[in-house]
C-alpha positions as CSV (number, residue, x, y, z in Angstrom):
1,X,0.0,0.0,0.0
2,X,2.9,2.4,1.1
3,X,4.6,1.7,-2.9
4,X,1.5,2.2,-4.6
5,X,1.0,5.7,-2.3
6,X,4.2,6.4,-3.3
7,X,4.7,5.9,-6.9
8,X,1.2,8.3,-7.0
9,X,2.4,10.8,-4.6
10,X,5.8,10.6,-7.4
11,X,3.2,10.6,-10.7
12,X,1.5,14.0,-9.2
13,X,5.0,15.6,-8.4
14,X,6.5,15.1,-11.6
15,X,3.1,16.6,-13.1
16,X,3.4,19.4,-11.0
17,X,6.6,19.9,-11.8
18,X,5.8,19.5,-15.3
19,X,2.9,21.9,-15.4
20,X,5.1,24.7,-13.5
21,X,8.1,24.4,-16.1
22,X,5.8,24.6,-19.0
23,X,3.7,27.8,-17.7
24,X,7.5,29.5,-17.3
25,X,8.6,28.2,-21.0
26,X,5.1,30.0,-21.6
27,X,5.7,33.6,-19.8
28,X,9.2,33.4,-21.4
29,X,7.5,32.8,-24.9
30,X,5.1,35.9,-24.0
31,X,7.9,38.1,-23.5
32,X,8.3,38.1,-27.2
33,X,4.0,37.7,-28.5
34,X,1.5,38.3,-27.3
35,X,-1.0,36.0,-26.1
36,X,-3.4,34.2,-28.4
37,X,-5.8,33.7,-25.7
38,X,-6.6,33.6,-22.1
39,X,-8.9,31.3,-19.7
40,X,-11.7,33.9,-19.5
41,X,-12.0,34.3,-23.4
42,X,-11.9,30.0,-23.7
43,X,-14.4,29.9,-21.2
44,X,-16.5,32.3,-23.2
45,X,-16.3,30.5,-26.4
46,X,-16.8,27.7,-24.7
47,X,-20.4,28.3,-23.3
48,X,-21.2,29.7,-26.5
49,X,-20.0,33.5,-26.2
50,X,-19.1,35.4,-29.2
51,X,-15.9,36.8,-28.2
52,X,-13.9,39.7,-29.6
53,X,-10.3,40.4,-29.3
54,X,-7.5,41.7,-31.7
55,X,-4.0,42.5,-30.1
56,X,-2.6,45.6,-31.6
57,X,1.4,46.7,-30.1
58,X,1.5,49.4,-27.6
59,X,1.9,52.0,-29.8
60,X,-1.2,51.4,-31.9
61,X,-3.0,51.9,-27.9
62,X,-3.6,55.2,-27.1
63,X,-1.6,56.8,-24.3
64,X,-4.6,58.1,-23.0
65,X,-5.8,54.4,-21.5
66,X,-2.5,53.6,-20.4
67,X,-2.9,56.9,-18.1
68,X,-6.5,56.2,-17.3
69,X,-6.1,52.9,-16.5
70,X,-3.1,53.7,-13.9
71,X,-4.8,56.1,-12.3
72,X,-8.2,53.6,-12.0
73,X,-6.8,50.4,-10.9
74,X,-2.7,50.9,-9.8
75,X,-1.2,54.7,-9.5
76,X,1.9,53.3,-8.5
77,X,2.6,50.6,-11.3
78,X,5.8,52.4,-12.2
79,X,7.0,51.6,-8.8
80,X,6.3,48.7,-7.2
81,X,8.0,45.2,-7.8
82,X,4.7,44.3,-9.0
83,X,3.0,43.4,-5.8
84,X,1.7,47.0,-3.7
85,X,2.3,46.4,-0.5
86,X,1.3,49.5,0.9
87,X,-2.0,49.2,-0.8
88,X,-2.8,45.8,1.0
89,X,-1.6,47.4,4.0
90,X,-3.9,50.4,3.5
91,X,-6.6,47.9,2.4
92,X,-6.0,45.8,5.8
93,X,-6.3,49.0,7.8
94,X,-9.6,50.3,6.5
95,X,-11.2,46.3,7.0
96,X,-9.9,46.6,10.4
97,X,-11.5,50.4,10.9
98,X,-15.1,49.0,9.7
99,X,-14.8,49.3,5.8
100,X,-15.2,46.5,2.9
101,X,-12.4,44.9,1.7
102,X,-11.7,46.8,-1.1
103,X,-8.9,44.5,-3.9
104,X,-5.4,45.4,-4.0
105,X,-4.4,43.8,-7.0
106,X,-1.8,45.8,-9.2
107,X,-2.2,46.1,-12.7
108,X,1.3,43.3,-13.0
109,X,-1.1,40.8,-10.9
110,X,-4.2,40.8,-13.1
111,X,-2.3,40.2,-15.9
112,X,-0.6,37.0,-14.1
113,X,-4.0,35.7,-13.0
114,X,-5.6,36.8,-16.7
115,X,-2.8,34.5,-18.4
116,X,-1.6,31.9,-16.4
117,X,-4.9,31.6,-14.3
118,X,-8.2,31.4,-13.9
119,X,-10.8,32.8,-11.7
120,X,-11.4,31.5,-8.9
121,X,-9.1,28.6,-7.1
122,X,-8.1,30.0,-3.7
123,X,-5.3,30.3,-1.9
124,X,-3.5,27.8,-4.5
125,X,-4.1,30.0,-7.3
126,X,-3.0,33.5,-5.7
127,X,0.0,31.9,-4.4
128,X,1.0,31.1,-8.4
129,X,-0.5,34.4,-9.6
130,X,2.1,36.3,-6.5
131,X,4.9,34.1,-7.9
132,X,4.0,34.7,-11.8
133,X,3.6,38.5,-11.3
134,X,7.4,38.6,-9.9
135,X,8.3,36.1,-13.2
136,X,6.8,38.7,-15.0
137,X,7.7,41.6,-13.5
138,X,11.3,40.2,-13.9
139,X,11.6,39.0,-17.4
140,X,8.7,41.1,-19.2
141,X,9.2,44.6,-17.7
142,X,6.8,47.4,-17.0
143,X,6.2,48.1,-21.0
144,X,5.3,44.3,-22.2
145,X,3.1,44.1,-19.3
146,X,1.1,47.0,-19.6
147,X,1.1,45.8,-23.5
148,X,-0.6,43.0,-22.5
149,X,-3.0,43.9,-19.9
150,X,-4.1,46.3,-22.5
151,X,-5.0,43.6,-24.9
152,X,-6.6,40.9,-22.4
153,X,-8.6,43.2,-20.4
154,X,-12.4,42.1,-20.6
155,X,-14.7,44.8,-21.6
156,X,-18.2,43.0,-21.1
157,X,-20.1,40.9,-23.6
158,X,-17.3,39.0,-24.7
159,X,-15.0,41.8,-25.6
160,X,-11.4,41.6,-24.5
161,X,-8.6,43.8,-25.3
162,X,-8.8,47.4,-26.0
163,X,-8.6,47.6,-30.1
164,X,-11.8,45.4,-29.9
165,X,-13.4,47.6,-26.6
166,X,-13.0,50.9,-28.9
167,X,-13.9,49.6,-31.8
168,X,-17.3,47.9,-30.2
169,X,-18.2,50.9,-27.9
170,X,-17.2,54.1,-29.7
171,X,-16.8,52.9,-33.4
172,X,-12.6,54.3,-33.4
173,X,-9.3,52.2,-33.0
174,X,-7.6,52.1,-29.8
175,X,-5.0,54.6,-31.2
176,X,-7.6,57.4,-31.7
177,X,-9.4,57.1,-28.0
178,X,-10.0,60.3,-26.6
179,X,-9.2,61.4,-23.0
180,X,-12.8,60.6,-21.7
181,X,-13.4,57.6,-23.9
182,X,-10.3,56.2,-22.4
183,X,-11.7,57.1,-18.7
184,X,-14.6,55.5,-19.8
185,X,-13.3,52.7,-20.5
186,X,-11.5,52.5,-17.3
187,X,-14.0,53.6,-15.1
188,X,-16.0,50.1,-15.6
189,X,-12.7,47.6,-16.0
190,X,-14.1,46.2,-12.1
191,X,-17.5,45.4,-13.2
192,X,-17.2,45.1,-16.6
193,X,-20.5,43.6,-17.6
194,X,-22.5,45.0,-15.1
195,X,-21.1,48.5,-16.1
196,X,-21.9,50.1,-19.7
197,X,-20.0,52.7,-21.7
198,X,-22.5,52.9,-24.0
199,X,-24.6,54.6,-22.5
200,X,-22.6,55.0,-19.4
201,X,-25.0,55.6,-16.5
202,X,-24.4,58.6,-13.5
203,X,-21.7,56.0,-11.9
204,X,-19.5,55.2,-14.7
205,X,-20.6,59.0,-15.9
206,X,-19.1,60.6,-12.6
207,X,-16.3,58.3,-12.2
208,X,-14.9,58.9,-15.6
209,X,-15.0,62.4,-15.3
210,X,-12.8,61.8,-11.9
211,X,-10.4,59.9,-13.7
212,X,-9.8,62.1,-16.0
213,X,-8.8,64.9,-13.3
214,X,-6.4,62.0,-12.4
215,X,-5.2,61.3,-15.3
216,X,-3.5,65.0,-15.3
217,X,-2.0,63.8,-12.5
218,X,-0.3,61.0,-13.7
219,X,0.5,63.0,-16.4
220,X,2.3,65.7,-14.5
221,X,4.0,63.4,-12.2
222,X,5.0,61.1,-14.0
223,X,3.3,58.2,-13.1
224,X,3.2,56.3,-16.7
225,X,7.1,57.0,-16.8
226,X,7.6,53.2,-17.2
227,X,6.0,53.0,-20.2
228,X,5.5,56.2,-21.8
229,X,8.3,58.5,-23.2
C-alpha cells in the first residue's frame, strides 16, 4: 500500500513539476508575443459567447488608456515590484476600521492571474498568480506588461482587449481614444459587464469624469514613466 502511495504521490510531483516548467517556458514565450488567448475568453467560447479580441502593439494603444487605467486600478505601477504592498496594507487598515475589503491587485497581478490563471481557485491560485507576477515583472518589464494587460482586459459581452473595446463601444481604433473615452473605458474595468459605456450611466458617468482629473495627474508626475516616453 505504502509503494502504490508512493509511486502516486511521485506521478502527481513530476506533473506538478511538469505543469510549473511549462507555464514558465510560456511567460518566457510571452515576452516576445502576445497572447493568443486567455482562460476567460476559452471559457467564453466555450459556453457559446461570441468573443472579440485583436492585439494591436502598444503604440497602436492610445496613451490616454494607459494613463486612465493607472490612475483607475494601480497609480503606483511604475514603482512597485509588481505586488503593492502599501496598498494591501492600507486595504488591511480600512477592513480593520469597519470598511469593505476593497482589492489590491496591481495592474502586473491581473495580468498574471488573466494569463496563467483562472478565476477563482483560492489560496493555491493567488499563491502562483504572487509568484508569476514577480516572473513577469522580472523577465517582461513594465512596457510588455502594460502591452498586454491592455490587450486581455475584458470589456463586457465578450469583448477583451482594447482595439476590440474601442472599436465595439465608440466605433474608433484604440490609437484614436480620446481622453474621456479612455476614462470611460476604465472607469468600468471592475464590473465590466455589469457596467456600460454605451450609454454609461451617472456612476461610470461621474467616475470617468474623476479619472480624468487623475489622469493629469499622472501626467504631471510622471506616473506612466515606465512606459510612456
Amino acid at each position: 500500500m505504502r509503494a502504490i502511495a508512493w509511486r502516486w504521490a511521485k506521478r502527481i510531483g513530476l506533473g506538478v513539476l511538469a505543469l510549473g516548467l511549462l507555464i514558465h517556458v510560456y511567460a518566457l514565450l510571452l515576452a516576445l508575443i502576445l497572447p493568443p488567448t486567455t482562460f476567460n475568453m476559452t471559457g467564453s467560447t466555450l459556453v457559446g459567447r461570441d468573443v472579440q479580441h485583436r492585439s494591436v502593439p502598444l503604440e497602436e494603444i492610445s496613451p490616454h488608456l494607459v494613463r486612465a487605467v493607472i490612475a483607475a486600478e494601480d497609480s503606483r505601477f511604475c514603482s512597485h515590484g509588481g505586488i503593492d504592498m502599501d496598498a494591501i496594507n492600507q486595504a488591511l487598515r480600512e477592513r480593520s476600521a469597519g470598511g469593505r475589503l476593497r482589492g489590491a491587485s496591481t495592474i502586473s497581478q491581473q495580468t498574471a492571474k488573466n494569463v496563467f490563471f483562472w478565476n477563482g481557485g483560492g489560496f493555491v491560485r493567488k499563491a502562483g498568480e504572487a509568484w508569476m507576477t514577480l516572473v513577469i515583472e522580472t523577465i517582461w518589464g513594465k512596457e510588455r506588461i502594460m502591452e498586454t494587460y491592455l490587450n486581455i482586459a475584458e470589456w463586457g459581452d465578450g469583448i477583451y482587449g482594447a482595439e476590440a473595446a474601442a472599436q465595439a463601444r465608440f466605433g474608433v481604433s484604440a490609437a484614436e481614444l480620446s481622453p474621456y473615452q479612455a476614462a470611460l473605458l476604465a472607469a468600468v474595468l471592475p464590473n465590466p459587464n455589469d457596467w456600460r459605456v454605451d450609454p454609461p450611466g451617472n456612476y461610470v458617468s461621474g467616475r470617468a469624469s474623476t479619472l480624468q482629473q487623475r489622469m493629469g495627474i499622472v501626467q504631471r508626475d510622471g506616473l506612466a514613466s515606465c512606459v510612456l516616453d
